[in-house]
PDB file of N, CA, C and O in Angstrom:
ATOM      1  N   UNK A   1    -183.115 -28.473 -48.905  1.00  0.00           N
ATOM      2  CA  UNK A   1    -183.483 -28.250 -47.515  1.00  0.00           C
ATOM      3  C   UNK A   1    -183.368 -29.534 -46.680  1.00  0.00           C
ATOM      4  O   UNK A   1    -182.680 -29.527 -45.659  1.00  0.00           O
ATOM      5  N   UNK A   2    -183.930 -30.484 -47.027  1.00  0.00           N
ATOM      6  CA  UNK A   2    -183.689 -31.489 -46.206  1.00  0.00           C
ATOM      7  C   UNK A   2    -181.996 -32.571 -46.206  1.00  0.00           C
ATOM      8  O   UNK A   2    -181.622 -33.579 -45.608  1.00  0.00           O
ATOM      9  N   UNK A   3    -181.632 -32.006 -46.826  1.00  0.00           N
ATOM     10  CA  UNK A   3    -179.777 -32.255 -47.031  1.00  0.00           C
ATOM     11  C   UNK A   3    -179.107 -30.805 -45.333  1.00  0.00           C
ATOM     12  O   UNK A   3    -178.413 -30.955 -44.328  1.00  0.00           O
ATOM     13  N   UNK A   4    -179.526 -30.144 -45.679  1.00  0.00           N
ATOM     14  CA  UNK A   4    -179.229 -28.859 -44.156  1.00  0.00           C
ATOM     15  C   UNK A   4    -179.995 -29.719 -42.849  1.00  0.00           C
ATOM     16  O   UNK A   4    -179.430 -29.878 -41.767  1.00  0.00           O
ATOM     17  N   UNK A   5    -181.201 -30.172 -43.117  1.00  0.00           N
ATOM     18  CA  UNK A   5    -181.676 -30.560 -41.732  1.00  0.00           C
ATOM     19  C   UNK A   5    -180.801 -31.878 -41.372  1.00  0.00           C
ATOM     20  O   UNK A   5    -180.287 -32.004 -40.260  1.00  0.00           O
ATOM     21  N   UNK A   6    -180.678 -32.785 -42.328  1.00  0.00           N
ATOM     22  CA  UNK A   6    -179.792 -34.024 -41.895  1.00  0.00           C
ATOM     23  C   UNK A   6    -178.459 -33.456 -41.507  1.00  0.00           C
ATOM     24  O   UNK A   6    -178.001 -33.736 -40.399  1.00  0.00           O
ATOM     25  N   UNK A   7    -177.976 -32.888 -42.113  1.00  0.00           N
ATOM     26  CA  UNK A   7    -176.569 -32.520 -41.644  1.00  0.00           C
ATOM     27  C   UNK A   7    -176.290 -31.452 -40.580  1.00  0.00           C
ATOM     28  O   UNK A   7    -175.237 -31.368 -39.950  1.00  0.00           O
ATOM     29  N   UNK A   8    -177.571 -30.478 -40.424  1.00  0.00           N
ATOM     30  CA  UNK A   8    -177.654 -30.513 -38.757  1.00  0.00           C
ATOM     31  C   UNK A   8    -178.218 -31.680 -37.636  1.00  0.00           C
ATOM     32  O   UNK A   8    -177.963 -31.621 -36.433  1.00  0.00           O
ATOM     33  N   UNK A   9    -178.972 -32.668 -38.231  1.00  0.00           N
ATOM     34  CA  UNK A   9    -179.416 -33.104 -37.393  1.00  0.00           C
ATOM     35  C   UNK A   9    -178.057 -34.579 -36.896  1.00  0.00           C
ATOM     36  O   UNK A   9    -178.276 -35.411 -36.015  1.00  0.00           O
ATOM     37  N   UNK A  10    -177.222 -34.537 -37.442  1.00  0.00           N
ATOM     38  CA  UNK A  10    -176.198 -35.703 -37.333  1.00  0.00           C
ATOM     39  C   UNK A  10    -174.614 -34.831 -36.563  1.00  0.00           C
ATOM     40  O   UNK A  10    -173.872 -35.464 -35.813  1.00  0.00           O
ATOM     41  N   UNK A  11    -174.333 -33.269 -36.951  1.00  0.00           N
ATOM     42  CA  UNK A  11    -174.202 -32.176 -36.347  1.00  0.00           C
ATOM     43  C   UNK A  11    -174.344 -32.962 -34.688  1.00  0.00           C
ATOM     44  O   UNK A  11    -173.639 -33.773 -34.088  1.00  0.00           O
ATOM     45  N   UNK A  12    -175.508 -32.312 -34.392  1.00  0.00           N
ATOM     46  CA  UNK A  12    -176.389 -32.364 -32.816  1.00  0.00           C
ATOM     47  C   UNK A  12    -175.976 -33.887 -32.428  1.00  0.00           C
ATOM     48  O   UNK A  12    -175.517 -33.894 -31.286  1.00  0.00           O
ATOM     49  N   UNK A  13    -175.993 -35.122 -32.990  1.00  0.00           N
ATOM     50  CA  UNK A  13    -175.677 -36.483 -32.490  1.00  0.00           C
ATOM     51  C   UNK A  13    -174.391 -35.964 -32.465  1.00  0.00           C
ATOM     52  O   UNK A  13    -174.231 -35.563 -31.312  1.00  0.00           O
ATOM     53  N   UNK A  14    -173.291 -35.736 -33.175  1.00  0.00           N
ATOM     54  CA  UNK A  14    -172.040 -35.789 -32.611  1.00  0.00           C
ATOM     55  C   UNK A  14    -171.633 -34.750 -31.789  1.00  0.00           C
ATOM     56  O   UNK A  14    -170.454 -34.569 -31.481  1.00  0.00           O
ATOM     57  N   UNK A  15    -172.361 -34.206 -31.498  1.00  0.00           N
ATOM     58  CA  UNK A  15    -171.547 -32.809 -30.470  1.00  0.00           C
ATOM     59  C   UNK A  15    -172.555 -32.455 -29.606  1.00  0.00           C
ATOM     60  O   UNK A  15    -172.956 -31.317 -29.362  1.00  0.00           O
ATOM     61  N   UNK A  16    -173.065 -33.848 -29.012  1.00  0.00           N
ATOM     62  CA  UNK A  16    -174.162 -33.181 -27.635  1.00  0.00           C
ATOM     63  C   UNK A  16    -174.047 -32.817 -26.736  1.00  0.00           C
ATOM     64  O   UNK A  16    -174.980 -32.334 -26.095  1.00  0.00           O
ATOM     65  N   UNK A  17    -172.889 -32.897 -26.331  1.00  0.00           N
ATOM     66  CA  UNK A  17    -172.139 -32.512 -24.944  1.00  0.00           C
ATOM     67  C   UNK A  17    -171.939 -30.580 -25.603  1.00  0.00           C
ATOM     68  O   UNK A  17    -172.573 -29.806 -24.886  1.00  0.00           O
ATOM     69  N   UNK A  18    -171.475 -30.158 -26.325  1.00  0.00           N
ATOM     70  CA  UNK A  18    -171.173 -29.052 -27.088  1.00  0.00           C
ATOM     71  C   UNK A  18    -172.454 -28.508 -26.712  1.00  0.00           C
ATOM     72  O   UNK A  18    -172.383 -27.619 -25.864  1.00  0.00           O
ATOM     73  N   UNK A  19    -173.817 -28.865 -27.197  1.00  0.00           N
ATOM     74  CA  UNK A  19    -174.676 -27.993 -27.114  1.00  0.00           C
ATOM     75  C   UNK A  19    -175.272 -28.222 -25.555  1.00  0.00           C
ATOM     76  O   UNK A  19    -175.993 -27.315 -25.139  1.00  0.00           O
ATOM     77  N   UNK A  20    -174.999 -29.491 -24.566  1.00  0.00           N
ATOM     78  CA  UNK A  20    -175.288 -28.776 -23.581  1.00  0.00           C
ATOM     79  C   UNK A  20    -174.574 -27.499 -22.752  1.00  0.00           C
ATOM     80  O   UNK A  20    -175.199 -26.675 -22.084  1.00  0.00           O
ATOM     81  N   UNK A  21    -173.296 -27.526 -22.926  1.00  0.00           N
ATOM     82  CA  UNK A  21    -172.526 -26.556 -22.536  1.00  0.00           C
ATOM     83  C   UNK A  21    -173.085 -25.190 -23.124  1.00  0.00           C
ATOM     84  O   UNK A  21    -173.282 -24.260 -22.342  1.00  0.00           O
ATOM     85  N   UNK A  22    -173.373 -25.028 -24.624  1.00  0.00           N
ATOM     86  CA  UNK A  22    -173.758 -24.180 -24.706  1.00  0.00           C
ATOM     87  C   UNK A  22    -175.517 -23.374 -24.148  1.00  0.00           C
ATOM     88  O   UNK A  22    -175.799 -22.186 -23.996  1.00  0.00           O
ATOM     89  N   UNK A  23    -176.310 -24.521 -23.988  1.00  0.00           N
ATOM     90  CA  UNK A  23    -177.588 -24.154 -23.215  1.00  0.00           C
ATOM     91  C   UNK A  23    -177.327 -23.662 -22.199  1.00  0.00           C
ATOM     92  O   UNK A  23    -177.938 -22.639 -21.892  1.00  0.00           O
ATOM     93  N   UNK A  24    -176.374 -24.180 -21.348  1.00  0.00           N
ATOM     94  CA  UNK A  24    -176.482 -23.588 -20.213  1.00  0.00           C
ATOM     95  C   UNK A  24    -175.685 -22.453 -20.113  1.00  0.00           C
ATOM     96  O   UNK A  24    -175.726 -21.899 -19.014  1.00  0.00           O
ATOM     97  N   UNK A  25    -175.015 -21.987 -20.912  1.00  0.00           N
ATOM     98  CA  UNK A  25    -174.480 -20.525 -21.032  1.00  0.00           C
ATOM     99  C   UNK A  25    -175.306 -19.750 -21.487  1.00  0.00           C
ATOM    100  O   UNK A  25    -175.284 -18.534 -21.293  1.00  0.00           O
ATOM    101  N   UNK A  26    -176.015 -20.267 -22.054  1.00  0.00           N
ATOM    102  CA  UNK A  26    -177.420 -19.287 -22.621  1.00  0.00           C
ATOM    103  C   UNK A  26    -178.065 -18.950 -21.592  1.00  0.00           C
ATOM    104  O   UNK A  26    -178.335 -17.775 -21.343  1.00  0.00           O
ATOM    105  N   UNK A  27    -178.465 -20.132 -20.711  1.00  0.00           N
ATOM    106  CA  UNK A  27    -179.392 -20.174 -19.738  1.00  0.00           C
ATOM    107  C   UNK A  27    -179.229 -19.204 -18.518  1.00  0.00           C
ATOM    108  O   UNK A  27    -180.124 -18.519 -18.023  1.00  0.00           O
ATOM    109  N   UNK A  28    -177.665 -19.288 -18.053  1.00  0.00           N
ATOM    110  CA  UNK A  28    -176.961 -18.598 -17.470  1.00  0.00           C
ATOM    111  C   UNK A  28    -177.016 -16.987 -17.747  1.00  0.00           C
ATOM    112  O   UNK A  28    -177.315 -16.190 -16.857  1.00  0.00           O
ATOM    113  N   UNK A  29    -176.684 -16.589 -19.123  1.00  0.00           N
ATOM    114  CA  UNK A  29    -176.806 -15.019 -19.669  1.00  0.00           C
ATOM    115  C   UNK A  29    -178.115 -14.560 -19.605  1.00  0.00           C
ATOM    116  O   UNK A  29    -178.291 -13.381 -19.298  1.00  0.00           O
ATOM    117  N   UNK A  30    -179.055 -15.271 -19.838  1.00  0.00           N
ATOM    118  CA  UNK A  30    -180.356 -15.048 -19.879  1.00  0.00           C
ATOM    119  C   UNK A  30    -180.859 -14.073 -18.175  1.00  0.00           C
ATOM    120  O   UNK A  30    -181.263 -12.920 -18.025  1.00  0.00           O
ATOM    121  N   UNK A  31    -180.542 -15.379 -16.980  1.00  0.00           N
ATOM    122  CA  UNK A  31    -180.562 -15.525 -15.726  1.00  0.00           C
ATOM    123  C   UNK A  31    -179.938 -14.189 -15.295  1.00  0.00           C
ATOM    124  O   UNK A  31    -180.565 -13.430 -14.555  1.00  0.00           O
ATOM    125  N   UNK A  32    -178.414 -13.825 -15.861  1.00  0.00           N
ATOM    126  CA  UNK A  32    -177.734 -12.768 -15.016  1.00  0.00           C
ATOM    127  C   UNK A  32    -178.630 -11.604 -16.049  1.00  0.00           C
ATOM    128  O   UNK A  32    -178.598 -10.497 -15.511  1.00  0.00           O
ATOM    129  N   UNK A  33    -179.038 -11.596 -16.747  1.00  0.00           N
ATOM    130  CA  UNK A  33    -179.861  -9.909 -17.501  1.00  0.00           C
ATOM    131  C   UNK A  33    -180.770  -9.807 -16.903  1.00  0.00           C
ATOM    132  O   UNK A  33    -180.930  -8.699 -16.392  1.00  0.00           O
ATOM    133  N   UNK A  34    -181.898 -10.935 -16.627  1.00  0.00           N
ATOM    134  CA  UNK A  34    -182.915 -10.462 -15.865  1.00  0.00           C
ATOM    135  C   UNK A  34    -182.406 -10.311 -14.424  1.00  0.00           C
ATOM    136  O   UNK A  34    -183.178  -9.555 -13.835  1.00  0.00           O
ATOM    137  N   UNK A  35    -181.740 -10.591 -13.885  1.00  0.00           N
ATOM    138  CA  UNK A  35    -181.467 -10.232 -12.421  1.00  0.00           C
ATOM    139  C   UNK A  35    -180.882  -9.147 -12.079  1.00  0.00           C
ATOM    140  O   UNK A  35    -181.068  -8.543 -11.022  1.00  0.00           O
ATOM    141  N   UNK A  36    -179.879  -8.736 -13.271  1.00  0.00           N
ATOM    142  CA  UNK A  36    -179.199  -7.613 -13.325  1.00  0.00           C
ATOM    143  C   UNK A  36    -180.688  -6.083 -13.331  1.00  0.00           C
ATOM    144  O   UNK A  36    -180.834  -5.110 -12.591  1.00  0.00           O
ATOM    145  N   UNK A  37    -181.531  -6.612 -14.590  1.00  0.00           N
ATOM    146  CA  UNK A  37    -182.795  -5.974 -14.837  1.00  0.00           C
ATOM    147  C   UNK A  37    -183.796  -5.192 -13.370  1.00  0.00           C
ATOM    148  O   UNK A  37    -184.301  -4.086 -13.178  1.00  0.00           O
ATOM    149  N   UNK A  38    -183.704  -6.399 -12.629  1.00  0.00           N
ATOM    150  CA  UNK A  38    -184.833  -6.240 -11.608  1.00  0.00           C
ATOM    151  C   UNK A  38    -184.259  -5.550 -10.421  1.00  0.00           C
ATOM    152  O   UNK A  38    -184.930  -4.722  -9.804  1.00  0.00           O
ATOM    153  N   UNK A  39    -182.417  -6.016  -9.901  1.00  0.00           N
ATOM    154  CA  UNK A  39    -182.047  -5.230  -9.321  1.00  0.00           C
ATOM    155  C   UNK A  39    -182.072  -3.875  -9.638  1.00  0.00           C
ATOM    156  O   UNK A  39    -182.331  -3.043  -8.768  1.00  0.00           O
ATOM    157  N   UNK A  40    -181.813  -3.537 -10.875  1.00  0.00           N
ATOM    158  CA  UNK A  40    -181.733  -1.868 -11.604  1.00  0.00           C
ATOM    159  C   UNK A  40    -182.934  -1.203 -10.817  1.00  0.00           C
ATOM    160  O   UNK A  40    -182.846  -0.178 -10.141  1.00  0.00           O
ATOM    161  N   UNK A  41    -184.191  -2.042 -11.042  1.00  0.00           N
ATOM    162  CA  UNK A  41    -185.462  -1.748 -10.858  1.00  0.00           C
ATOM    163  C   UNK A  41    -185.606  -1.269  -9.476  1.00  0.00           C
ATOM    164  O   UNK A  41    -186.322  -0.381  -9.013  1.00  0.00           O
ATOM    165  N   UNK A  42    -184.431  -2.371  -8.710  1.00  0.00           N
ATOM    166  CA  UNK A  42    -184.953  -2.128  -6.769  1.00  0.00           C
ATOM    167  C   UNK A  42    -184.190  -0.995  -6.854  1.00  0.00           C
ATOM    168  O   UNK A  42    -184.791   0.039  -6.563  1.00  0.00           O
ATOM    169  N   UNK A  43    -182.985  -0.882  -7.182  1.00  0.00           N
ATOM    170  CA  UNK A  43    -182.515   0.172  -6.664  1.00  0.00           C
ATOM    171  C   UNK A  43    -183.003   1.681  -6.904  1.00  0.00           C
ATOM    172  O   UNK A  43    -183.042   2.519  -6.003  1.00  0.00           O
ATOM    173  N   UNK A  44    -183.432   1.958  -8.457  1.00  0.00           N
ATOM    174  CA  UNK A  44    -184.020   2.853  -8.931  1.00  0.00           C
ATOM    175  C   UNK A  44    -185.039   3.371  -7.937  1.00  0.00           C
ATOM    176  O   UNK A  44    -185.011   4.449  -7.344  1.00  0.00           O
ATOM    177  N   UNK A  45    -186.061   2.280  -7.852  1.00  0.00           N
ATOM    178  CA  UNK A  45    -187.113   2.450  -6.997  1.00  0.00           C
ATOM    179  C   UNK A  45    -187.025   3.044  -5.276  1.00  0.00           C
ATOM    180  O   UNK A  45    -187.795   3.821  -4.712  1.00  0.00           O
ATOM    181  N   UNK A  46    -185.775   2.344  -4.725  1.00  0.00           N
ATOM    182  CA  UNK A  46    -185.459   3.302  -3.503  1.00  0.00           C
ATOM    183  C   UNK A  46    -184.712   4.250  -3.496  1.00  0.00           C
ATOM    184  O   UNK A  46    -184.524   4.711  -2.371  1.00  0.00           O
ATOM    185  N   UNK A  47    -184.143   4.792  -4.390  1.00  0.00           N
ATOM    186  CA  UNK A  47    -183.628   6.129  -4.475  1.00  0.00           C
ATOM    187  C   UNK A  47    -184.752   7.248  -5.006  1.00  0.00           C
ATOM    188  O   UNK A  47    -184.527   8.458  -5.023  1.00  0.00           O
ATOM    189  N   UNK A  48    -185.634   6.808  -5.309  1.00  0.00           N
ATOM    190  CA  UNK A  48    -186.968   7.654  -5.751  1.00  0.00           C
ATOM    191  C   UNK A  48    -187.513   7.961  -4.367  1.00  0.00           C
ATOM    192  O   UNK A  48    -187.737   9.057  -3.855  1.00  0.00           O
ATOM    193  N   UNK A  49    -187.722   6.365  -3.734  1.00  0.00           N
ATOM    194  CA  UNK A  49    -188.469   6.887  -2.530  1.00  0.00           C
ATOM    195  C   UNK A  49    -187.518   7.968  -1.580  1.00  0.00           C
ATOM    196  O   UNK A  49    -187.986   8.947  -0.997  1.00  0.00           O
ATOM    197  N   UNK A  50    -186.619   7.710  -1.571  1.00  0.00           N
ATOM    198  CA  UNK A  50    -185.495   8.463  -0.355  1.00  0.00           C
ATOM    199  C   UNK A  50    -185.032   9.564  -1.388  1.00  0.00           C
ATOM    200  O   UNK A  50    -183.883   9.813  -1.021  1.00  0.00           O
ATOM    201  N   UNK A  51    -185.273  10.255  -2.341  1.00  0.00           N
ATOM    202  CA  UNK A  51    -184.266  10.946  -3.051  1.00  0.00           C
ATOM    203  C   UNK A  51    -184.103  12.495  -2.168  1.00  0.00           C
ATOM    204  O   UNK A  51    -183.181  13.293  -1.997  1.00  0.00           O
ATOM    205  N   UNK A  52    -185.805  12.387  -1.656  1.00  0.00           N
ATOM    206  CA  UNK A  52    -185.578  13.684  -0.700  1.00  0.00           C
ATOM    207  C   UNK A  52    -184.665  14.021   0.565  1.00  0.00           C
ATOM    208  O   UNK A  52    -184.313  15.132   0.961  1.00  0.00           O
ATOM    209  N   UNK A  53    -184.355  12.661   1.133  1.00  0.00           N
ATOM    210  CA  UNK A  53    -184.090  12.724   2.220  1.00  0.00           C
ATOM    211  C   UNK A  53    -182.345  12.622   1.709  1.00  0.00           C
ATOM    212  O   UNK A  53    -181.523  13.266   2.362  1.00  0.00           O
ATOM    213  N   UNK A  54    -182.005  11.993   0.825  1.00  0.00           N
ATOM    214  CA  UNK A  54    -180.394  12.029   0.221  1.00  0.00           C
ATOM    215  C   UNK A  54    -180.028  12.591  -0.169  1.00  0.00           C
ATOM    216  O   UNK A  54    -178.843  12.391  -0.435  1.00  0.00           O
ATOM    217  N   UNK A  55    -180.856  14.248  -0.731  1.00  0.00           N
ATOM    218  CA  UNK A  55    -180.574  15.108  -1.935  1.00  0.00           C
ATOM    219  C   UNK A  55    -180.546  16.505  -1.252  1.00  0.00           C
ATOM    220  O   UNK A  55    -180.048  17.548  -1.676  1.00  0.00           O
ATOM    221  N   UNK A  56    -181.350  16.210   0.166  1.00  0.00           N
ATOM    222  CA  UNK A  56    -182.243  17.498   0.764  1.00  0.00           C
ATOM    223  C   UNK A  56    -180.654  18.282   1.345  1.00  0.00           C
ATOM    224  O   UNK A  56    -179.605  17.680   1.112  1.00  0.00           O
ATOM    225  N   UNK A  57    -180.627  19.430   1.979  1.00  0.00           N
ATOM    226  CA  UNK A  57    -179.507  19.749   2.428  1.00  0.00           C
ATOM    227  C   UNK A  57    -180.130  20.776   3.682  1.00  0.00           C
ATOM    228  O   UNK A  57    -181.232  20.494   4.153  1.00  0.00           O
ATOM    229  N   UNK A  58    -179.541  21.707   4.079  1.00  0.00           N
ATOM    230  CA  UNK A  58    -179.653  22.662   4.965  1.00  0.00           C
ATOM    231  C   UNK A  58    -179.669  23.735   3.975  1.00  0.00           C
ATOM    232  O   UNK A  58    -179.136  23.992   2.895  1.00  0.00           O
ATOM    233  N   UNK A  59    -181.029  24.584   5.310  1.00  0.00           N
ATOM    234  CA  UNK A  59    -181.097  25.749   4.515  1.00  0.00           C
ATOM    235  C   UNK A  59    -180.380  27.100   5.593  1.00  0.00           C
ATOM    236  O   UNK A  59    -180.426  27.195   6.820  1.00  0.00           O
ATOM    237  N   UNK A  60    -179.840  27.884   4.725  1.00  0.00           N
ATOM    238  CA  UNK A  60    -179.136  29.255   5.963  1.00  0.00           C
ATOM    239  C   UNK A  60    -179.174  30.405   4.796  1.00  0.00           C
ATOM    240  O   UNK A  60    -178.741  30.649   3.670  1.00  0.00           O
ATOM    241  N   UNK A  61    -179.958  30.919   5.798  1.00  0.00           N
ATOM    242  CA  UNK A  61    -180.956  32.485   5.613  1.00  0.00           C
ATOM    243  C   UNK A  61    -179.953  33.756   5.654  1.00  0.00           C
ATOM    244  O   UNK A  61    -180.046  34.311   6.749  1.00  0.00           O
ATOM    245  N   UNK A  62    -179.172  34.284   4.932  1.00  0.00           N
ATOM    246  CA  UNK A  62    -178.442  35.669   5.451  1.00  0.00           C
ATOM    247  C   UNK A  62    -179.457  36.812   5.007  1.00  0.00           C
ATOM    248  O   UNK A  62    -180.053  36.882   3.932  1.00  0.00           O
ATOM    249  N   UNK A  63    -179.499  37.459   5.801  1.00  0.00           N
ATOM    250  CA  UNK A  63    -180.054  39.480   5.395  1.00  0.00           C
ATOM    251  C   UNK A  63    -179.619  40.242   6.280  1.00  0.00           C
ATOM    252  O   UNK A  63    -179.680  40.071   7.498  1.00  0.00           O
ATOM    253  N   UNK A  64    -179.085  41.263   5.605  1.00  0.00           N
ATOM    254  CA  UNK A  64    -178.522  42.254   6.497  1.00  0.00           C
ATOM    255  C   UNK A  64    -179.737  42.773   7.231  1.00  0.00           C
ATOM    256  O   UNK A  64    -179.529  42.711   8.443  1.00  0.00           O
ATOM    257  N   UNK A  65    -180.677  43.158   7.003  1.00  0.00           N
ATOM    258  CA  UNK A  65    -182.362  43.287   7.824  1.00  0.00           C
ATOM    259  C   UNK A  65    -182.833  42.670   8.454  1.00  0.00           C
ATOM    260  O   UNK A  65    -182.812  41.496   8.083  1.00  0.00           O
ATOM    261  N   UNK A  66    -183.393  42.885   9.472  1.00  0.00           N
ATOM    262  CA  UNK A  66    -183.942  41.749  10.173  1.00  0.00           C
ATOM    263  C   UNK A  66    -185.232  41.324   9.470  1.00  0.00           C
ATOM    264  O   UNK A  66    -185.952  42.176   8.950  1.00  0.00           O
ATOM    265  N   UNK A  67    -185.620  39.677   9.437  1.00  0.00           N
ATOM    266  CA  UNK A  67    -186.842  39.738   9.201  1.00  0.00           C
ATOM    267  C   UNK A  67    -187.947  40.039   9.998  1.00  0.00           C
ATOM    268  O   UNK A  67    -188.096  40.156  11.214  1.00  0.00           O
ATOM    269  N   UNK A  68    -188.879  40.163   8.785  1.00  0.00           N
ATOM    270  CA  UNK A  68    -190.210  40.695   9.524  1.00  0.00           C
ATOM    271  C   UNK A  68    -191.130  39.211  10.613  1.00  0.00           C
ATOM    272  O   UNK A  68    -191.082  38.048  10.212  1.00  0.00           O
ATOM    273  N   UNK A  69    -191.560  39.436  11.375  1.00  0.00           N
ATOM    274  CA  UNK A  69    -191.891  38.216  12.213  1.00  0.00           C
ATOM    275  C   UNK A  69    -192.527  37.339  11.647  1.00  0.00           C
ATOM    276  O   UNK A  69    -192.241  36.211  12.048  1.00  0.00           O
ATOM    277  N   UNK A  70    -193.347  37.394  10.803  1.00  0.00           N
ATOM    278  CA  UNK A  70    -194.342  36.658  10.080  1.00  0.00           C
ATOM    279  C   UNK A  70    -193.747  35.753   9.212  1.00  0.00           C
ATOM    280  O   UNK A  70    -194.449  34.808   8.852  1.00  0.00           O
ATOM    281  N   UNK A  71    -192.477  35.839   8.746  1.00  0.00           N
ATOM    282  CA  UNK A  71    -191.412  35.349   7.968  1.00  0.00           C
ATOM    283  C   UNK A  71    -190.599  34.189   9.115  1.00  0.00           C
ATOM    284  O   UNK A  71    -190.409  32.986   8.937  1.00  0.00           O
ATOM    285  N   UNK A  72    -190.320  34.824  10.006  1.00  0.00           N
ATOM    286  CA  UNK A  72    -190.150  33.982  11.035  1.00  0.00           C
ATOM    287  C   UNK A  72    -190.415  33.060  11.673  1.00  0.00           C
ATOM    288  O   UNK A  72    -189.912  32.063  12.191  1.00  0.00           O
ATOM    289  N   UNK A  73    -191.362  33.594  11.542  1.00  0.00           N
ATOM    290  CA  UNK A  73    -193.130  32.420  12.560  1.00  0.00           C
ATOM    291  C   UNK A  73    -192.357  31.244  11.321  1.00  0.00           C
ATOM    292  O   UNK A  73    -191.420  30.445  11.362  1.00  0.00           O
ATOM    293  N   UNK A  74    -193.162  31.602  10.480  1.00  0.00           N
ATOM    294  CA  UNK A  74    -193.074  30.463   8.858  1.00  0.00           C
ATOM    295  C   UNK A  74    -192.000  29.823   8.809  1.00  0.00           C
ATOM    296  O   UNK A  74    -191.961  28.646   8.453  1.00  0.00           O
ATOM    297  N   UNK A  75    -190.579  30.760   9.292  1.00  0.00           N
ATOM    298  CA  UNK A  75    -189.557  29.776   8.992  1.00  0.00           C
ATOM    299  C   UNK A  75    -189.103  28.494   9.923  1.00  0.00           C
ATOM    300  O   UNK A  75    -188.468  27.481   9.627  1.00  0.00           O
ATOM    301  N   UNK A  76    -189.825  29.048  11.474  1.00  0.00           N
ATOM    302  CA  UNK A  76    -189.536  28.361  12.440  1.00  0.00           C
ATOM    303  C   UNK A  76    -190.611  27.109  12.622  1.00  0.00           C
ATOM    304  O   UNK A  76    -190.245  26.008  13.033  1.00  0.00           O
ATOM    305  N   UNK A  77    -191.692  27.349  12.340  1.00  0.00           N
ATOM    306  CA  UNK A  77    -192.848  26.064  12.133  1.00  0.00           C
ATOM    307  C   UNK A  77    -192.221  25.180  10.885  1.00  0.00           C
ATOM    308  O   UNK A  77    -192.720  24.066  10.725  1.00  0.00           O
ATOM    309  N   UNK A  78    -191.272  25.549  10.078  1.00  0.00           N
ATOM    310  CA  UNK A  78    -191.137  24.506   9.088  1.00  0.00           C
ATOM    311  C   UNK A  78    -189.659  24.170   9.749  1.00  0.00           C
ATOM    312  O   UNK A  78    -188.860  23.774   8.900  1.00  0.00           O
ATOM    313  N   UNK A  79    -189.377  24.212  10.476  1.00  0.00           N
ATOM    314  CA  UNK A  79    -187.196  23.948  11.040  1.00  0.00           C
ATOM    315  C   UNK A  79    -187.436  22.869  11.130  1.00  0.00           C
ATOM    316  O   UNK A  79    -186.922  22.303  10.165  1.00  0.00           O
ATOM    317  N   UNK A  80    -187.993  22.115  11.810  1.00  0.00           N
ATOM    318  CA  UNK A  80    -187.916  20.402  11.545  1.00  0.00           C
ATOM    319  C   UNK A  80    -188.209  19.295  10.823  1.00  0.00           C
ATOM    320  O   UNK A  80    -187.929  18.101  10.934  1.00  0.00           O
ATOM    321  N   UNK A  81    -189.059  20.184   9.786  1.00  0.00           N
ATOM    322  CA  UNK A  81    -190.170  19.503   9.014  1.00  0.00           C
ATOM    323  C   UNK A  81    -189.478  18.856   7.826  1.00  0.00           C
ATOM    324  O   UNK A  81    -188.551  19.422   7.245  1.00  0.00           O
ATOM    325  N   UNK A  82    -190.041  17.402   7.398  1.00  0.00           N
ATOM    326  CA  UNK A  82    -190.201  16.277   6.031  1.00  0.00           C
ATOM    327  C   UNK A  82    -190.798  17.034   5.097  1.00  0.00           C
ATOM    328  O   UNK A  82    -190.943  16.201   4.202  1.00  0.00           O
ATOM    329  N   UNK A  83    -191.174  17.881   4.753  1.00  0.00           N
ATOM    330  CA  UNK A  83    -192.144  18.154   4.179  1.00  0.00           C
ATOM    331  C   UNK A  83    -191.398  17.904   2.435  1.00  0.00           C
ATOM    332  O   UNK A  83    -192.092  18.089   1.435  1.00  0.00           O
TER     333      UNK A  83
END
């Protein structure tokens, strides 16, 4: 074991430039997952809030009958409505 640590540790003296390059590619991959992560998160999160308003469509009523008024009343108090 201590024959592996010297010969990594003499490794690391000759190739320090090597492992900074590689930290900071680490550092870098690390950086773009969580950012990638949290955007997922924003976006997820406002398509939840708006999904009604992006998903919702128009509604159109056919019957050969006329409706009864009470059906009417109901449909016309809700024509503009978020609900």
């Amino acid at each position: 074991m201590p024959f592996l640590l010297e010969l990594a540790w003499r490794d690391l003296r000759a190739s320090g430039r090597s492992l900074w390059v590689f930290c900071v590619c680490l550092l870098l991959g690390v950086s773009l997952i969580a950012a990638t992560g949290g955007l997922y998160r924003q976006v997820g999160a406002s398509l939840q809030a708006e999904s009604r308003s992006l998903f919702g469509g128009d509604l159109e009523v056919e019957s050969r009958a006329s409706l009864p008024p009470g059906v009417l009343d109901w449909m016309n108090a809700r024509a503009g409505c978020r609900c």
